[in-house]
PDB file of N, CA, C and O in Angstrom:
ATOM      1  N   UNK A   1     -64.882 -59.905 -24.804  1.00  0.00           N
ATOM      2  CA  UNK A   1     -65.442 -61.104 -25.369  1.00  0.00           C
ATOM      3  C   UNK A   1     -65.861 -60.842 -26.807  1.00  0.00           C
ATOM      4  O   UNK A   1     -66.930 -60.274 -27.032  1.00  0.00           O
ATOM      5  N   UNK A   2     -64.949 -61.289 -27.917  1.00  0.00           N
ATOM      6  CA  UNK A   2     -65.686 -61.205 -29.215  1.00  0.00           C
ATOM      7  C   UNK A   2     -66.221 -62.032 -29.458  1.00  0.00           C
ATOM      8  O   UNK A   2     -65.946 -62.269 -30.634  1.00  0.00           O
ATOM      9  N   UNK A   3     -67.307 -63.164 -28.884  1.00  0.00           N
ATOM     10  CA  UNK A   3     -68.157 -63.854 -29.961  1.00  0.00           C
ATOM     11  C   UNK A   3     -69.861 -62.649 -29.446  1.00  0.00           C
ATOM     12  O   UNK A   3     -70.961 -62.777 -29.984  1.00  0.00           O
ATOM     13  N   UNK A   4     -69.564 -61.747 -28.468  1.00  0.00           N
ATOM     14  CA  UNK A   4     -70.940 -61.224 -27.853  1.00  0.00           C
ATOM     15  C   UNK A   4     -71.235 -59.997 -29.404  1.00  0.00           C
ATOM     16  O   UNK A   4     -72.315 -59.726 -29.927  1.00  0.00           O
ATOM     17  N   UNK A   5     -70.282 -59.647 -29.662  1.00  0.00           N
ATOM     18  CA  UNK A   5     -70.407 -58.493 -30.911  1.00  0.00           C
ATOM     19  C   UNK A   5     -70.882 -59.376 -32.130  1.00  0.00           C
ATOM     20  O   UNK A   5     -71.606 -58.734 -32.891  1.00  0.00           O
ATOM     21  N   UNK A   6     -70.685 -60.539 -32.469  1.00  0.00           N
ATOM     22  CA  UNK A   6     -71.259 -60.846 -33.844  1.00  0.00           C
ATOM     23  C   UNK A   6     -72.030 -62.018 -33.642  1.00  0.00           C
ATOM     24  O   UNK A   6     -71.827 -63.065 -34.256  1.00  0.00           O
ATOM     25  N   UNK A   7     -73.646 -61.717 -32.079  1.00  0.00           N
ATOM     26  CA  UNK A   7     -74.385 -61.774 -31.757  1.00  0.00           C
ATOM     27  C   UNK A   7     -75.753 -61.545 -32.454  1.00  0.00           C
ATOM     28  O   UNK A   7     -76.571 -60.908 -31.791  1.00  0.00           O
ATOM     29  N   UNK A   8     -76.208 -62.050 -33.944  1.00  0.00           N
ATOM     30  CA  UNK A   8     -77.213 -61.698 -34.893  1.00  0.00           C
ATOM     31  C   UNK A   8     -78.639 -62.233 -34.525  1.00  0.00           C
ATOM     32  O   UNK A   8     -78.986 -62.861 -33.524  1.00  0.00           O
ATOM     33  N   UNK A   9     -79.394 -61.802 -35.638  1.00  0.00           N
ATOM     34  CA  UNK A   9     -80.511 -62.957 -35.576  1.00  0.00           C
ATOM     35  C   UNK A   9     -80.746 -63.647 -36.084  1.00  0.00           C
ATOM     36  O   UNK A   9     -81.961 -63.806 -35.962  1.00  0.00           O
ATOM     37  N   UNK A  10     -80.230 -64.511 -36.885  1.00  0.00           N
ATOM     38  CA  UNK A  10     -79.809 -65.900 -37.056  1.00  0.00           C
ATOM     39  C   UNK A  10     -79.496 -66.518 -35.616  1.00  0.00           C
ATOM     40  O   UNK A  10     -79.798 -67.703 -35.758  1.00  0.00           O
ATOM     41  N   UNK A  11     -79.179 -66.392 -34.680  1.00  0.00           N
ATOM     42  CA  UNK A  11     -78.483 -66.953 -33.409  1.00  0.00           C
ATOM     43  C   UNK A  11     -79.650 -66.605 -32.599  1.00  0.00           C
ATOM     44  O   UNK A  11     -80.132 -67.446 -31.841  1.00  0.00           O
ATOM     45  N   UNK A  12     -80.149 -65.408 -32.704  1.00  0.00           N
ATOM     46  CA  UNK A  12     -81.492 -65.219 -31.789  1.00  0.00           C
ATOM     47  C   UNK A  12     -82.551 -66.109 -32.284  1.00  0.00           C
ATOM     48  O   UNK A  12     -83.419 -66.510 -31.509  1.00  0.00           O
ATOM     49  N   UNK A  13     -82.531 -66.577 -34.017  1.00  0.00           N
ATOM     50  CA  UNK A  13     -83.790 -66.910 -33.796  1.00  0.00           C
ATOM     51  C   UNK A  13     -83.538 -68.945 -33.451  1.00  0.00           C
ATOM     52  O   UNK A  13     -84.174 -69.784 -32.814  1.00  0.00           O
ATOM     53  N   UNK A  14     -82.448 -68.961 -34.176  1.00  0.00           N
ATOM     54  CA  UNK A  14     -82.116 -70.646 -33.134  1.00  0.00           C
ATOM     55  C   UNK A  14     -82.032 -70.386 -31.694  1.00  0.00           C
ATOM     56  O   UNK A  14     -81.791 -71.416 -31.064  1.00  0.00           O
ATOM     57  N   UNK A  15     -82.114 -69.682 -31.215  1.00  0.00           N
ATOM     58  CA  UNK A  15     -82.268 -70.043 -29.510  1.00  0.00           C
ATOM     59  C   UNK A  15     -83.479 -69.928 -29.503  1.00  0.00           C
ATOM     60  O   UNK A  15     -84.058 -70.757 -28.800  1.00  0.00           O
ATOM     61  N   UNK A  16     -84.361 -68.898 -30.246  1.00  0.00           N
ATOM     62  CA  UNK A  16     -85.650 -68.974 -30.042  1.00  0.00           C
ATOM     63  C   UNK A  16     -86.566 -70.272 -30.068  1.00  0.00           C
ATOM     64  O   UNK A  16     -87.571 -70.579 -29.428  1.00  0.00           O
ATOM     65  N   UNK A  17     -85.825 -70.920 -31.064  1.00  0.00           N
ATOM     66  CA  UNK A  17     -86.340 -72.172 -31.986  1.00  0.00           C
ATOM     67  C   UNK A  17     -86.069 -73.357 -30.777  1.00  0.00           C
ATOM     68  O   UNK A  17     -86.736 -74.386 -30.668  1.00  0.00           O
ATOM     69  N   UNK A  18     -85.172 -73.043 -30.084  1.00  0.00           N
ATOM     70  CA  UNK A  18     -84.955 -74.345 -29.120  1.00  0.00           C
ATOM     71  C   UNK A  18     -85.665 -74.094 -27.928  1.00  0.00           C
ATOM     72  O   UNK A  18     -86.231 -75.150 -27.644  1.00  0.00           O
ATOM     73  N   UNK A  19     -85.863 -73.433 -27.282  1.00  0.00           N
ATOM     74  CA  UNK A  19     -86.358 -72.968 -26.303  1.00  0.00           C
ATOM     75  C   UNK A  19     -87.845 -73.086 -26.325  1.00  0.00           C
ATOM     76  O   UNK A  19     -88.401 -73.443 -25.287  1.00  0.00           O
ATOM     77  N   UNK A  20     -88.750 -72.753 -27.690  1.00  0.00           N
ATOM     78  CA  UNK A  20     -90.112 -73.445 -27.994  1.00  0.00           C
ATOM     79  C   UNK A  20     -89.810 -74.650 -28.068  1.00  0.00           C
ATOM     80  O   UNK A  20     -90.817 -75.292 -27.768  1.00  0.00           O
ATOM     81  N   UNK A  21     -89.174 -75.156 -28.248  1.00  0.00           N
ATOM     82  CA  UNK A  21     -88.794 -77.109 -28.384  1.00  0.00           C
ATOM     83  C   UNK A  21     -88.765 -77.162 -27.325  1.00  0.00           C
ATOM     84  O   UNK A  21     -89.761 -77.663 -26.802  1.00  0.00           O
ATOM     85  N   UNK A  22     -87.872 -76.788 -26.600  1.00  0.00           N
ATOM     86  CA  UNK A  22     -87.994 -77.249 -24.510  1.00  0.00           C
ATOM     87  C   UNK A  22     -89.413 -76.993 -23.811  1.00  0.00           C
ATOM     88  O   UNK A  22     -89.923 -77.619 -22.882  1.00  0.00           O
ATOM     89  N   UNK A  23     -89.809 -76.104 -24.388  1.00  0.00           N
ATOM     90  CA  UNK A  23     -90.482 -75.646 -23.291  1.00  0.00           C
ATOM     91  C   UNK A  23     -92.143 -76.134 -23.658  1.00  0.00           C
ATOM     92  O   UNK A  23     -93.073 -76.487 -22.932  1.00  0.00           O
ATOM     93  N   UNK A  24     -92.001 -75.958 -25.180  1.00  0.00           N
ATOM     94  CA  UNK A  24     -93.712 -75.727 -25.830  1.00  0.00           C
ATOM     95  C   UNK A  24     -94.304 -74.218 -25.727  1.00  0.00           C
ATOM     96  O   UNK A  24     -93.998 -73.412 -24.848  1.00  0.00           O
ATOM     97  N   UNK A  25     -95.215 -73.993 -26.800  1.00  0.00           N
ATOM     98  CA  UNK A  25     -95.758 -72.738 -26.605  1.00  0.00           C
ATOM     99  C   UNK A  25     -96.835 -72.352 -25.863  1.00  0.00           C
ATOM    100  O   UNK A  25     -97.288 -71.210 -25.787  1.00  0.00           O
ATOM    101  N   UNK A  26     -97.409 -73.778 -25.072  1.00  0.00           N
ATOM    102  CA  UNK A  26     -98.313 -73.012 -23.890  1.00  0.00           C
ATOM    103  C   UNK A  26     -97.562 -72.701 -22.627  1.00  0.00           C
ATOM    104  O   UNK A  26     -98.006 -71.739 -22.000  1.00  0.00           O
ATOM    105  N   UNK A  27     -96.254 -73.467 -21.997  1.00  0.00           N
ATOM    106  CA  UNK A  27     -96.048 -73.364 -20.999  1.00  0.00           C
ATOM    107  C   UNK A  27     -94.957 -72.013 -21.123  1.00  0.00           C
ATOM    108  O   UNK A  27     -94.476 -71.317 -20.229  1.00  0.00           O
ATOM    109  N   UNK A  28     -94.815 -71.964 -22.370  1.00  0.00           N
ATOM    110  CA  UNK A  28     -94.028 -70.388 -22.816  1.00  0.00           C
ATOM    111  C   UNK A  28     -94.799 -69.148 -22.478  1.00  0.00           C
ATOM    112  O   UNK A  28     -94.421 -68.249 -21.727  1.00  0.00           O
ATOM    113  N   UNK A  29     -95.861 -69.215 -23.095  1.00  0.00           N
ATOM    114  CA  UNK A  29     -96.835 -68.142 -22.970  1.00  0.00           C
ATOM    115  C   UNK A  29     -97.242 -68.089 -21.273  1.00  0.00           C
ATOM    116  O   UNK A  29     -97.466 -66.982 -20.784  1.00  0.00           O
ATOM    117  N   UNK A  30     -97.313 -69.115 -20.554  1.00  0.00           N
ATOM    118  CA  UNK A  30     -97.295 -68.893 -18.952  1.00  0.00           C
ATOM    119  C   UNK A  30     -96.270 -68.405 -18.521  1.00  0.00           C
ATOM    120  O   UNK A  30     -96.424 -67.273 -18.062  1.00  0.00           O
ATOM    121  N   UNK A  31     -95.042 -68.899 -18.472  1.00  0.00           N
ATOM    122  CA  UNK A  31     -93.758 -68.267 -17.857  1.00  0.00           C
ATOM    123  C   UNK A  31     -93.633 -66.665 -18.127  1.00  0.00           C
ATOM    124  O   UNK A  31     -93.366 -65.771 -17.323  1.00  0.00           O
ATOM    125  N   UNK A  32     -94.051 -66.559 -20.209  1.00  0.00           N
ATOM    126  CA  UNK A  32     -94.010 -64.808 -20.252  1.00  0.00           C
ATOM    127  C   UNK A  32     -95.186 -64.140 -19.069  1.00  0.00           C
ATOM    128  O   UNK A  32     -94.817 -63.307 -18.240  1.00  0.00           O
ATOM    129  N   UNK A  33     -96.603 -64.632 -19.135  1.00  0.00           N
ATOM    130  CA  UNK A  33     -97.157 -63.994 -18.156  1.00  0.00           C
ATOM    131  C   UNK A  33     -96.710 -63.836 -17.613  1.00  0.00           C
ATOM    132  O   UNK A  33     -96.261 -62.698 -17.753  1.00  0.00           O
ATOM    133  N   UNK A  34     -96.298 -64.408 -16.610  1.00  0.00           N
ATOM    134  CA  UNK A  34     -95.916 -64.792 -14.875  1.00  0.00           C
ATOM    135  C   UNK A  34     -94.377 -63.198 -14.613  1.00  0.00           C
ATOM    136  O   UNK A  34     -94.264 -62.352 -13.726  1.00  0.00           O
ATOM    137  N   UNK A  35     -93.551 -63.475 -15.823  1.00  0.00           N
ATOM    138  CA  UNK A  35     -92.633 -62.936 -15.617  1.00  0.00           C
ATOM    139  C   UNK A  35     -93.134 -61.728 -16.010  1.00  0.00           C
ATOM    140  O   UNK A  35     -92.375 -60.891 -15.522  1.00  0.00           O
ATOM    141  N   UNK A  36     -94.207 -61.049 -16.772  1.00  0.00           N
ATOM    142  CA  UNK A  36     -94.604 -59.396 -16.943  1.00  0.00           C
ATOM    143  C   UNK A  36     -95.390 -59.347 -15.666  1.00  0.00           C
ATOM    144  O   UNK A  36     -95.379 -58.148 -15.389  1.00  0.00           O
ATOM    145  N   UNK A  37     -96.266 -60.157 -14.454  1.00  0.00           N
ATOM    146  CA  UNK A  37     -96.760 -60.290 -13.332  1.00  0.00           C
ATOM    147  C   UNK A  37     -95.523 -59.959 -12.768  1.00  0.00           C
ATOM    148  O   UNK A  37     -95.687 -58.907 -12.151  1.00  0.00           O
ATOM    149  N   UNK A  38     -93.877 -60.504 -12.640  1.00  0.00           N
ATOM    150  CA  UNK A  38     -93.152 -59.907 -11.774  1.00  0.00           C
ATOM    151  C   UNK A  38     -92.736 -58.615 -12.486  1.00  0.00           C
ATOM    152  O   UNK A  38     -92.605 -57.570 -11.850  1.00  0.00           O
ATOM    153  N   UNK A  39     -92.543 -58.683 -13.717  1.00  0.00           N
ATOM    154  CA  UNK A  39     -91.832 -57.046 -13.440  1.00  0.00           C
ATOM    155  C   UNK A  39     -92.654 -55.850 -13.400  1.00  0.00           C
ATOM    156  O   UNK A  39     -92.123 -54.759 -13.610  1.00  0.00           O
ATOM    157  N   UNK A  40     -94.082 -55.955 -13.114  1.00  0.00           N
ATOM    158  CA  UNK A  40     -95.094 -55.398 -12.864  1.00  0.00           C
ATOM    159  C   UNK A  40     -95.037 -55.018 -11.573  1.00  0.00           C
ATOM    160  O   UNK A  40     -94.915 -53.840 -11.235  1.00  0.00           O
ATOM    161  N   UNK A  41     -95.124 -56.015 -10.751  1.00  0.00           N
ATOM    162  CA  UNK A  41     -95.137 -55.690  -8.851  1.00  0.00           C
ATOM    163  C   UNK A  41     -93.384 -54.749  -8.386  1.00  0.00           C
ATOM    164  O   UNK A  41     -93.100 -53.991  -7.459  1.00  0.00           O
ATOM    165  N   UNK A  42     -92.504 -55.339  -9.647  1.00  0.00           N
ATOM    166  CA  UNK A  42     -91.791 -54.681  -9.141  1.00  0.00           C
ATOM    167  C   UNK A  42     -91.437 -52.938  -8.886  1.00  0.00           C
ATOM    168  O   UNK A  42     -90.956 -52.184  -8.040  1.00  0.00           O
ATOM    169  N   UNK A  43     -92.075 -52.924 -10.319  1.00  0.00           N
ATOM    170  CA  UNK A  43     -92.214 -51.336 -10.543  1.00  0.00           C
ATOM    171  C   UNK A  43     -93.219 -51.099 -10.057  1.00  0.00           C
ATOM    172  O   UNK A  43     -93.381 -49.924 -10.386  1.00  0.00           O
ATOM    173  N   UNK A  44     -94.439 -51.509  -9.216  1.00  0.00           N
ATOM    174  CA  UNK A  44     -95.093 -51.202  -8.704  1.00  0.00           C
ATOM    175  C   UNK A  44     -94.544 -50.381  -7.290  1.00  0.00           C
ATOM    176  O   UNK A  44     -94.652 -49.244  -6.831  1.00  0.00           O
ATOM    177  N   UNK A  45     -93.669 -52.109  -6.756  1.00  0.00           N
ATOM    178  CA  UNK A  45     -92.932 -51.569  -5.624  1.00  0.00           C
ATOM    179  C   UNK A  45     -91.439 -50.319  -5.802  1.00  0.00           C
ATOM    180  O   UNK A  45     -90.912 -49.530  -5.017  1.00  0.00           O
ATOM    181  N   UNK A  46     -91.242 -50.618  -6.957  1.00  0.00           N
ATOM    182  CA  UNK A  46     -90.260 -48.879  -7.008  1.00  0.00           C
ATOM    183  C   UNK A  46     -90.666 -47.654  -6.689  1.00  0.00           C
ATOM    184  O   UNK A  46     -89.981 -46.745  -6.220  1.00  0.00           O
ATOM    185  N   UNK A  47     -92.249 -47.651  -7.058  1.00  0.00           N
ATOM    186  CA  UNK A  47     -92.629 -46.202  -7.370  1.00  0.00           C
ATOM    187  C   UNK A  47     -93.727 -46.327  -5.676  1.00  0.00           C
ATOM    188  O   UNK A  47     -94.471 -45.435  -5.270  1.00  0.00           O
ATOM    189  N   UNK A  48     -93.483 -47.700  -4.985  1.00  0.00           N
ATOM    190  CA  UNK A  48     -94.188 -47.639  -3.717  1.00  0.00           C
ATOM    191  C   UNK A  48     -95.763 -47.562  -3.652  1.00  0.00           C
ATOM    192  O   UNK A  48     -96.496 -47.022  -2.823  1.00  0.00           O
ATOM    193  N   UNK A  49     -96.121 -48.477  -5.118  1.00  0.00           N
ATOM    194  CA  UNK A  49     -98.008 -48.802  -5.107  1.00  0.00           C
ATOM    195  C   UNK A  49     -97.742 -49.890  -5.070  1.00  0.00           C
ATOM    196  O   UNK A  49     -96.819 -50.597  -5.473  1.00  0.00           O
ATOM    197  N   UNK A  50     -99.258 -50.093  -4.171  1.00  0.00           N
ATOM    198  CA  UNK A  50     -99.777 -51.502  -4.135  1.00  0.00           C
ATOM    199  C   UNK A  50    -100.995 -51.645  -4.016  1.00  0.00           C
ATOM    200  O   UNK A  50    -101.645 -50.640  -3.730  1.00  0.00           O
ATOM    201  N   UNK A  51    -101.569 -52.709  -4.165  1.00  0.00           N
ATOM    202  CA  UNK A  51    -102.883 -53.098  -3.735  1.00  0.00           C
ATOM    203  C   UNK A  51    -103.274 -52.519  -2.874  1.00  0.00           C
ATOM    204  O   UNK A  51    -104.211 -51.720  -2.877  1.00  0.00           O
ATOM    205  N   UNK A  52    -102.369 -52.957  -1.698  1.00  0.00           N
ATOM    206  CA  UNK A  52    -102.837 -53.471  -0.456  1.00  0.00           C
ATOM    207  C   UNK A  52    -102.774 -52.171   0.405  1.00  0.00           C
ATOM    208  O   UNK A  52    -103.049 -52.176   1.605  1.00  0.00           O
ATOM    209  N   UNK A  53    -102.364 -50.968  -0.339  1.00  0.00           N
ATOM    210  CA  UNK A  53    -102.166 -49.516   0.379  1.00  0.00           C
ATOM    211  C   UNK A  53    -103.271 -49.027  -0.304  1.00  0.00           C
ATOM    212  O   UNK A  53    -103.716 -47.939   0.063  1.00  0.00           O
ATOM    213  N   UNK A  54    -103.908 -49.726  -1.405  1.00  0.00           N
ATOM    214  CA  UNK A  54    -105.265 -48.701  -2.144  1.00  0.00           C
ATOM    215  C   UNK A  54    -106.441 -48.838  -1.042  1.00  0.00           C
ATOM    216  O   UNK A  54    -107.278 -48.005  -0.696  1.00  0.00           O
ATOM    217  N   UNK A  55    -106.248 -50.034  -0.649  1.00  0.00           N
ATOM    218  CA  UNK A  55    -107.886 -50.439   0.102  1.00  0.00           C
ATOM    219  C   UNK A  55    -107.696 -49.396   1.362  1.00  0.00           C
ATOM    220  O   UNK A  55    -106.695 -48.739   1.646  1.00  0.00           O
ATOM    221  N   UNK A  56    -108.844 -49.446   1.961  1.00  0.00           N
ATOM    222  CA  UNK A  56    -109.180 -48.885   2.744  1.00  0.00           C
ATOM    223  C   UNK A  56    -109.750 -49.874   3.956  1.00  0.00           C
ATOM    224  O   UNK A  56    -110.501 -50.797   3.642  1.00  0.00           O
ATOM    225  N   UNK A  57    -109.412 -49.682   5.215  1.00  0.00           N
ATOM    226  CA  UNK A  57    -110.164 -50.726   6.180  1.00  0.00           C
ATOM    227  C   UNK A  57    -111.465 -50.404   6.567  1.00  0.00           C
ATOM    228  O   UNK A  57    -112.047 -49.357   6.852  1.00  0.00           O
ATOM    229  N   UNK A  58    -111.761 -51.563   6.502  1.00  0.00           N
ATOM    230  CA  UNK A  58    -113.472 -51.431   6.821  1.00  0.00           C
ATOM    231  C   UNK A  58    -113.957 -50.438   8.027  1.00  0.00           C
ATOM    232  O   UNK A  58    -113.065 -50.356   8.871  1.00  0.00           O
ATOM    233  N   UNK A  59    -114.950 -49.768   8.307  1.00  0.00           N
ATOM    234  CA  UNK A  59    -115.363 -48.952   9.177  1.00  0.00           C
ATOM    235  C   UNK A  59    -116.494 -50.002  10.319  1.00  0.00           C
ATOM    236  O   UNK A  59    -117.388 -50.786  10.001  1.00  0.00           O
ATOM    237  N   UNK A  60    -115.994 -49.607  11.667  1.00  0.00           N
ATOM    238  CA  UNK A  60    -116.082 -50.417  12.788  1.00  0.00           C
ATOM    239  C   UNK A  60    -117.411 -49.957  13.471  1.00  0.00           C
ATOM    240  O   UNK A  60    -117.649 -50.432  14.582  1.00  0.00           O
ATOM    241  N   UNK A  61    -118.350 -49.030  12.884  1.00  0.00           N
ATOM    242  CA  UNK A  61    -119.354 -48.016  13.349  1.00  0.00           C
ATOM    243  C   UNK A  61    -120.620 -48.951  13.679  1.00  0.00           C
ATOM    244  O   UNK A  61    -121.391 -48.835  14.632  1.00  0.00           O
ATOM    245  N   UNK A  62    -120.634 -49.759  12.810  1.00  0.00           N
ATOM    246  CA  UNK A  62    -121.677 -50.393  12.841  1.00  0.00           C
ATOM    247  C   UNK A  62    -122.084 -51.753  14.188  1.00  0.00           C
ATOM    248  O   UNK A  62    -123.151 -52.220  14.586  1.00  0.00           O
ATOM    249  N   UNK A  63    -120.692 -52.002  14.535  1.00  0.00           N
ATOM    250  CA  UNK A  63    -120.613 -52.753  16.090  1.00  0.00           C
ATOM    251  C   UNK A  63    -121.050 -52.174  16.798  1.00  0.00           C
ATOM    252  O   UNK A  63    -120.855 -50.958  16.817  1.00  0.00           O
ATOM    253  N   UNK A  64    -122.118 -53.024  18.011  1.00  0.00           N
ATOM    254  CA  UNK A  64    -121.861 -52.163  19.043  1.00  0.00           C
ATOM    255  C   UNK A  64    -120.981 -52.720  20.270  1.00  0.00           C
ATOM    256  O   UNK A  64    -120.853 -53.941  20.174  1.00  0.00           O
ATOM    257  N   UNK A  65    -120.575 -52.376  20.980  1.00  0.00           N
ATOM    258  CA  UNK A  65    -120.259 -52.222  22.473  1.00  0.00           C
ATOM    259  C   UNK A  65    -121.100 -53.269  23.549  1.00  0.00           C
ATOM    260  O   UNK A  65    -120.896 -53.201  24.761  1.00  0.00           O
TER     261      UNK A  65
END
């Protein structure tokens, strides 16, 4: 495919330019969150951390019988 090689930024920054037009720059700045929130959990889950393996379950000592 030769139009992918003379791919500049002139062309990056008009897509940039339209894409703040679609979208707006608050609901931009949410989607970037959201999407560093997923590639966060993901490499979380590569390397096999999570939350939900840090906690510890509560201790049952204090019930009685």
């Amino acid at each position: 495919m030769p139009f992918v090689r003379d791919f500049g930024l002139p062309e990056l920054l008009i897509i940039l330019v339209i894409v703040v037009l679609l979208f707006g720059p608050g609901r931009l700045g949410k989607i970037a969150g959201e999407l560093g929130k997923g590639i966060r959990n993901f490499r979380e889950g590569l390397n096999g951390k999570s939350d939900d393996a840090a906690e510890t379950p509560p201790d049952n000592q204090d019930k009685k019988a």
